[in-house]
N, C-alpha and C positions, 0 to 999 in steps of 0.2 A: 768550724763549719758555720758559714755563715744561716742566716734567718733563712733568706729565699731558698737555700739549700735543704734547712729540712722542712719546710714547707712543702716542695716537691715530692718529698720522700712519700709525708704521710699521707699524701695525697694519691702516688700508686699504689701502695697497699689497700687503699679502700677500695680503689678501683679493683684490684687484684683478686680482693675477696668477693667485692660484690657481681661480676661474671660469672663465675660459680655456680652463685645461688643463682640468680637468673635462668641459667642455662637450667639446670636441674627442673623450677616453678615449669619450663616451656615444656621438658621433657613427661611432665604429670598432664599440664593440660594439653598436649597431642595425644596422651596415651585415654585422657579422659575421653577425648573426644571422636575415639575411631572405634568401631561397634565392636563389639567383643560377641556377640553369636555369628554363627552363619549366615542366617537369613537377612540378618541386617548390613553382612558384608556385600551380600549378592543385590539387598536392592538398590547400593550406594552405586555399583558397576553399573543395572541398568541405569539408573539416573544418568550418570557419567555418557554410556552409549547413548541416551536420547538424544541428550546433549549435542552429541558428536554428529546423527543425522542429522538434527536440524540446522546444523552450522553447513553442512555439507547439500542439504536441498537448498539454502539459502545461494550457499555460491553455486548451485547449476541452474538455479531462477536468474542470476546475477549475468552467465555465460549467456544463457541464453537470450538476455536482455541484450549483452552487446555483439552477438552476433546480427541480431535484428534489424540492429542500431546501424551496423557495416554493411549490410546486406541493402537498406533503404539508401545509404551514400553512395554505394555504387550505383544503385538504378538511377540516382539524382547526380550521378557524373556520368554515368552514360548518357542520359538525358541530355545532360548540359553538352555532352561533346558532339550529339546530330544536332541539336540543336547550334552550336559552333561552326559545322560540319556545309550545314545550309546556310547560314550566314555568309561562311566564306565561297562557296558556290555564287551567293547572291553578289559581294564583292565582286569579283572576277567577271561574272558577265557585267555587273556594272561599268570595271574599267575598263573590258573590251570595246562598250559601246561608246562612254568616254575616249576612247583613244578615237575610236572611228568618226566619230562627231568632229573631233578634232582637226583629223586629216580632211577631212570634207568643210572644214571652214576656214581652213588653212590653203583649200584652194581656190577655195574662192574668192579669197582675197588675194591671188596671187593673178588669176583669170578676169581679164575682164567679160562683162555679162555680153553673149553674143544678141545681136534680132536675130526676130524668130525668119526663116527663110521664106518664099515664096514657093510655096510648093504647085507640081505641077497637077493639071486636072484627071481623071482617069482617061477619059475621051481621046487623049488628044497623045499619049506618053505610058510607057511603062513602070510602073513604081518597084523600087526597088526594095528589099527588106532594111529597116532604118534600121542604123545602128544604137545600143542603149543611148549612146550622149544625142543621138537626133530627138529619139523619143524624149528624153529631160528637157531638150530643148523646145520640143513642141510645146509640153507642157507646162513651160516659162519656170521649171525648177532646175535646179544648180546640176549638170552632169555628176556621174554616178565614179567616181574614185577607182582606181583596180585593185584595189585593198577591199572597199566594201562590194566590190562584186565577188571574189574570188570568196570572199565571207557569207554570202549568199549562194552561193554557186554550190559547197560546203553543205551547209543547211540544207538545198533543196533536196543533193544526194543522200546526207544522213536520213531526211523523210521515206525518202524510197526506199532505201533496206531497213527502214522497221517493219519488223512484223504485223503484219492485221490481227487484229484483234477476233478472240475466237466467235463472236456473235457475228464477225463481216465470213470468215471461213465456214460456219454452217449456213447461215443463207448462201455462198456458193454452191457450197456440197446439197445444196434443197433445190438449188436451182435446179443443177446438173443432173441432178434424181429424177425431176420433173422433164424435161427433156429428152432422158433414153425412155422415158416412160412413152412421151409424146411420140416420140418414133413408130412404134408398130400402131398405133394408132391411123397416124399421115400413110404408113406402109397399107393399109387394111383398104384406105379410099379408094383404092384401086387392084381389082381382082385380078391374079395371073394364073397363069393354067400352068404347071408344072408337067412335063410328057415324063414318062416316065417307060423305060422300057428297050428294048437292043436297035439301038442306031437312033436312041433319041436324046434329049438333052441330058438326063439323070437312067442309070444305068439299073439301078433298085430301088425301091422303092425308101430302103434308107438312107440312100445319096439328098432326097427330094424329102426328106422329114430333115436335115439339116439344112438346108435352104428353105423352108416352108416359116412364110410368115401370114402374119391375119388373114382371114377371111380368102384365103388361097384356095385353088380347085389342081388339087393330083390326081392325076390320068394314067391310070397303070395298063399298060398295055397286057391283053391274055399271054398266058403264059406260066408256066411253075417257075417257082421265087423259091431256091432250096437255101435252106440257113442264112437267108436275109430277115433280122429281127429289128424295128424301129420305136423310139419313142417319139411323140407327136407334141412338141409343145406347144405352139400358136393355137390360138384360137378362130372359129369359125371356118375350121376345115371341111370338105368334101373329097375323102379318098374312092376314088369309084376306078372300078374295074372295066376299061373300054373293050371291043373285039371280043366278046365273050369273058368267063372270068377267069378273075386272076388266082393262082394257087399257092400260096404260103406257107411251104415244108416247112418245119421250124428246125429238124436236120439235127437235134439236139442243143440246138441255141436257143437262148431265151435273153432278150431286152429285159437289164436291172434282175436279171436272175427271177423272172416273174411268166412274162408274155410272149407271144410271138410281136403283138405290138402292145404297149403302154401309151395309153393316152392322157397327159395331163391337162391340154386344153380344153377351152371348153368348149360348148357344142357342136362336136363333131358329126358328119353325119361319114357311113360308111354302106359304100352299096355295091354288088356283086362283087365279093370276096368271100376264099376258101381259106378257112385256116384249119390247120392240122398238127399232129405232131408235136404239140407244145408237154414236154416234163421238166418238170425245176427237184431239184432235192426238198424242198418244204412240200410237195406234194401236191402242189396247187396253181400248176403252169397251166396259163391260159390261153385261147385263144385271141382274147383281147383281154386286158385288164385296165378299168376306168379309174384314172384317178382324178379327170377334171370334173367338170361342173356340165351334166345333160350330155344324154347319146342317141344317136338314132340309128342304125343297122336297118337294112331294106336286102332283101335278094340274098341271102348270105348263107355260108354252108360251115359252121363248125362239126368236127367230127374228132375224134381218135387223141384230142388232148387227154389232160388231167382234169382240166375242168373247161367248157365253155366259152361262157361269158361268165368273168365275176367283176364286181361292184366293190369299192367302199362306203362307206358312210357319210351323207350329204347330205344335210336338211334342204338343200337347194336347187338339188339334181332331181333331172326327169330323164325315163330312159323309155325310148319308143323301140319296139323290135317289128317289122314287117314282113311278111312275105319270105320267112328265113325256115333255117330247117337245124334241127340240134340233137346230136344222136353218137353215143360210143364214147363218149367223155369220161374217163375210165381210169382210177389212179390205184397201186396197190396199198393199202392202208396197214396202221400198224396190227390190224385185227388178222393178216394173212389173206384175205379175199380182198378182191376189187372193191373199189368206192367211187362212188361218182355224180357229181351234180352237172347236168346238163347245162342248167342258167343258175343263177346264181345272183342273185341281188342283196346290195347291202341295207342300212336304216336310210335309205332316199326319201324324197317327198312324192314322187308318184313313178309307177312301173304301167306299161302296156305293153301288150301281146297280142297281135293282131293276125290272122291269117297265117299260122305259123302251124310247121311239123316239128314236135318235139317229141324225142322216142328212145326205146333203148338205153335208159338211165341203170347203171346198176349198183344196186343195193344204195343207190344215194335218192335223191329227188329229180326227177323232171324238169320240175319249176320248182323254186325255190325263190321269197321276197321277202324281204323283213319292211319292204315298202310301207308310207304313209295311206295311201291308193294303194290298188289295183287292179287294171280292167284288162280282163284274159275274154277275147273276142275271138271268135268263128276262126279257133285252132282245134289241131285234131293233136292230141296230148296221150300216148298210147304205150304201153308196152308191146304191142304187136302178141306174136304166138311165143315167143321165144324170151323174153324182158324179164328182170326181177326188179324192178328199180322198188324203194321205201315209199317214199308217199309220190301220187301221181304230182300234186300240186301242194306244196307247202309255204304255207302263210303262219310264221310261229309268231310274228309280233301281231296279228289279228289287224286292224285297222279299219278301212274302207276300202270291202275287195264287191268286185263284180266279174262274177264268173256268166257269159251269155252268149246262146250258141257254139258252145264247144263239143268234140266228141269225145268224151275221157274212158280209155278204158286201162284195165287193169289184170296183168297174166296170174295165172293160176303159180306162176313161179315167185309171186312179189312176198318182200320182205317185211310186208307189215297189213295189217285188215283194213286201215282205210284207204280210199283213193283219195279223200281232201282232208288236209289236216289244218285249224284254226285256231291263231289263238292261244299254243301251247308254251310259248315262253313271258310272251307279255301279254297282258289281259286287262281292257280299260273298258269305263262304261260306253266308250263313243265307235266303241268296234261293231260292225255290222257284215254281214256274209250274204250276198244274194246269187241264189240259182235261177236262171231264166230261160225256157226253152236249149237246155244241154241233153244228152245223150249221153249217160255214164252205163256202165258196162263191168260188172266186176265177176271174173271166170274163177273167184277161189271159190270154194265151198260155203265159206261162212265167212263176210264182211262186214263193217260201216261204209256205208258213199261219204258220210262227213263224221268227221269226228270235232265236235266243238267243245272249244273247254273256255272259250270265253261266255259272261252271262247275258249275252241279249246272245236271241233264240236266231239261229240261221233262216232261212226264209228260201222254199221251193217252188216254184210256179212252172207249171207247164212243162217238164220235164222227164225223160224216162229213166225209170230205174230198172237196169236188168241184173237178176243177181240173188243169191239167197244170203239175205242179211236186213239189215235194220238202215232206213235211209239214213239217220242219223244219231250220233250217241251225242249226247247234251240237249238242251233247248233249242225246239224246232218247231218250224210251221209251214205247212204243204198245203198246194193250192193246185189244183187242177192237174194232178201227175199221175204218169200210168205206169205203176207198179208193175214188171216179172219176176218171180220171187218162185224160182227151182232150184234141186239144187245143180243139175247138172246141164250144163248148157247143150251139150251135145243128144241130150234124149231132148231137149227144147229144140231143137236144129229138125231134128227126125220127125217130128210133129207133122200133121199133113191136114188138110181143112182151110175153114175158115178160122181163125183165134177168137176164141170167147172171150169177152170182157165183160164185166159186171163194177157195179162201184162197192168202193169201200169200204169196209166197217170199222165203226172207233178201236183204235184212236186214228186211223186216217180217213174219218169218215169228208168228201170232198175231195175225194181222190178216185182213181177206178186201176183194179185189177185185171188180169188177162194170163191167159197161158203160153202165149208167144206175142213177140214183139212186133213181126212182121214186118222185119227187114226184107230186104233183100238180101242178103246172104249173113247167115248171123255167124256160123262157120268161118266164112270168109272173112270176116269183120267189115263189111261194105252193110253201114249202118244208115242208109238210105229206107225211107220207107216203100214199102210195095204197094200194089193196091187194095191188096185187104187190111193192110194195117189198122190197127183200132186207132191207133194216135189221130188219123187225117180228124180236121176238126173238132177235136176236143180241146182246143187250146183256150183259153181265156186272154182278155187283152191285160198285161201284168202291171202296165203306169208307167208311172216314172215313181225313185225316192228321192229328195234331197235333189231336185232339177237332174239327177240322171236318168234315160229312159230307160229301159228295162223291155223295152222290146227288139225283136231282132231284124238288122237290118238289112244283113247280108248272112251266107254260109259257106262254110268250108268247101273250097274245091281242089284247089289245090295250092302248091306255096308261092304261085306266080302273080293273081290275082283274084281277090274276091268274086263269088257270085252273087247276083242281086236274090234276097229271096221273095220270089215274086206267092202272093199266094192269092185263094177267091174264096172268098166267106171267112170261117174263122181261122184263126191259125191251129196250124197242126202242133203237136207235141211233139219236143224233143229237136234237135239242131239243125233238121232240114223239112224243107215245106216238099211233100208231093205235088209232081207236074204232073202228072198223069203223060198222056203217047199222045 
């Protein structure tokens, strides 16, 4: 054996042994070094798991850094790519216009340049339409190519089919609005008379409310109109009844499920017309029903509807009634008995009633106004012998009413104690109620003439009260009134003599009492004084309030025309002046 050889040898053996121990030394300190409790093995794990989150928020901080990062390149490639996008748009018409320039200087080096022509004078010759290369030639520039016409030609059509812009299509549409607008206006400048009637242009009265524009005059010829129902749209209409009047079955139809006529223009006026007949299922079919703006009715007879005349609501609306008669207006209500408002007004700006019969309301009101105003003038407003109507005259929004010269009475059959009611839904400090030489009349046993529930005091001058009850229930003030205060009118009827009258004692002292009225027929209800009346001359002169006068200027005669009331010395009491024979 050579040296090198056992040199080798003893050299794996040390190696051999010394492994061993090594291994063994590592096996003591691993075992040194791993916890031997429990608690110590669990908080080596959580260590280990902290570990492990935080390596793991780190790489979803890390994601989501390079999504950010791809997400900004794209915007910054899409960018770049409109932005390439128009560029190369920009190219393109550049070489277009290049190209065209080209061929335009290509011909004219190829043309020589013409003179300008001698053109002829207008005077003398007809000119004809130049052609493009004349006109280039007038204007000493080079003729126009068929390449950059056809290029232009192009262009002018593309301009034409783009769409206007939406600020040019509403000024159209604003024009066009103004326009149909301007029409019934230019239509209005000139007044047409519409005939209306058998053998004339318009056959009903509904044919001639579809043709009827501004300010038009329709001529209904007499005659009954059975189930012709119309709506009125134009404005400043005049429907008048020529040849005596005209009569408006409603026949079971009703215009919009409401009226025999619906009016939605404004200020109509309507004169000698009968309307009748009018039931809707809502209960409340009219004989006219207002939905424009101002009415005025003159000569007119509603009767046997569901209700009258009724209104809406129009701070702007004025409604005049003249010389008309309103009686039988009659619906059956959910209560099983009749109901029925005669007139009927909505929240308007002012109501008048002038020289009017309104009668026969049952179990509803007479008059009815939720008016701003109203002036109820030298009408006679009655139940007659037979009537049960609720209130004779009902004003529940209170306001500025003026009751003067009316004859109001009230049957022994009526549905409620007063004849005037004020003031009972809405109540403001600027409501005021005035009585002025009227004639009220109440045949129940025990009444109010007014029932006031607003707080300024109603105000009575120179007026009669027949009736056993209290003239008024609220705040009130009496001026010069002759009190009859029985209870039964028919042992007052029976009476024979002269009537004793004496004045007052508080609280109506300024007032005077009596035991008959000294009508002429109080039975009859012919509320005329006689000539023993106590009323002649006891009247006081009543003013004026607020620039309205308060004295009366005419009296009820009948629903055709006012009479003048003429009187000598003072005024008498109550709604008509004694003439004496």
């Amino acid at each position: 054996m050579t040296k090198r050889t056992g040199l080798f040898l003893i050299l794996t053996l040390s190696i051999g042994l010394a492994l061993p121990a090594a291994a063994s030394q590592n096996e003591s300190r691993v075992e040194a070094q791993m916890p031997n409790s429990p608690a110590e093995r669990a908080a080596q794990m959580l260590r280990s798991d902290k570990d492990h989150l935080i390596t793991a928020a780190e790489a979803v901080n890390l994601a989501e850094s390079a999504a950010k990062q791809a997400l900004a390149a794209a915007k910054d490639a899409k960018r770049a790519a409109k932005a390439a996008r128009v560029a190369a748009d920009k190219a393109v018409r550049s070489a277009r216009a290049a190209r065209l320039a080209l061929e335009t200087a290509k011909g004219a080096a190829m043309r020589p340049r013409a003179p300008l022509p001698d053109l002829p004078t207008p005077a003398t010759s007809k000119l004809k339409p130049a052609s493009p290369t004349a006109k280039a030639a007038r204007r000493g520039a080079e003729p126009e190519l068929p390449a950059a016409r056809a290029f232009r030609a192009r262009s002018k059509a593309r301009s034409k089919n783009r769409p206007e812009p939406k600020s040019k299509k509403r000024a159209a549409k604003t024009d066009a609005a103004k326009r149909r607008a301007a029409k019934p206006i230019e239509r209005a400048s000139r007044t047409l008379v519409l005939r209306v009637g058998p053998g004339k242009q318009y056959k009903t009265p509904s044919q001639a409310a579809r043709a009827a524009r501004n300010g038009d005059v329709i001529e209904i010829t007499a005659g009954v109109y059975e189930g012709d129902v119309a709506v009125w749209r134009a404005n400043n209409l005049t429907l008048r009844g020529v040849g005596g009047r005209v009569h408006l079955k409603a026949a079971g139809k009703a215009a919009k499920g409401k009226a025999i006529w619906v009016i939605r223009g404004d200020h109509a006026v309507v004169e000698n017309i009968e309307f009748s007949g009018a039931k809707v299922s809502g209960k409340n079919g009219a004989g006219i029903r207002l939905e424009g703006t101002g009415l005025t009715i003159r000569n007119s007879y509603f009767h046997h509807n569901q209700m009258g005349l009724l209104t809406g609501r129009n701070p702007l609306s004025d409604v005049v009634i003249e010389n008309s008669e309103f009686a039988y207006n009659i619906v059956d209500s959910r209560r099983k008995r009749p109901l029925g408002h005669n007139i009927y007004i909505g929240a308007i700006r002012s109501f008048t009633l002038r020289n009017s019969y309104v009668h026969h309301a049952t179990f509803g009101h007479n008059v009815k106004s939720r008016a701003a105003t109203n002036r109820l003038l030298y009408n006679r407003l009655a139940d007659e012998g037979d009537g049960n109507s609720s209130y004779i005259v009902d004003l529940p929004n209170g306001g500025a009413s003026y009751l003067i010269g009316n004859a109001i009475q009230q049957s022994r059959y009526t549905d409620n104690w007063s004849l005037i009611n004020f003031g009972s839904k809405v109540s403001t400090p600027l409501d005021r109620l005035y009585l002025a030489n009227n004639t009220l009349v109440s045949e129940r046993k025990d009444s109010r003439f007014v029932s006031n529930r607003s707080s300024r005091p109603v105000m009575f001058v120179n007026n009669i009260l027949v009736g056993k009850g209290k003239p008024a229930r609220g705040p009130s003030q009496l001026f010069s009134n002759l009190m009859i205060q029985r209870k039964s009118l028919d042992a007052m009827a029976r009476l024979n003599g002269t009537p004793r009258m004496r004045k007052a004692r508080a609280p109506y002292s300024g007032n005077f009492t009596a035991n008959r009225p000294g009508f002429v027929d109080l039975a009859g209800r012919d509320y005329r004084l006689s000539p023993y009346s106590p009323a002649i001359d006891m009247g006081r002169d009543p003013g004026a309030v607020e620039g309205v006068s308060l004295m009366p200027r005419f009296e009820f005669q009948n629903r055709i025309q006012l009479a003048e009331r003429s009187r000598h010395g003072p005024i008498d009491l109550g709604a008509f002046e004694f003439i004496g024979d």
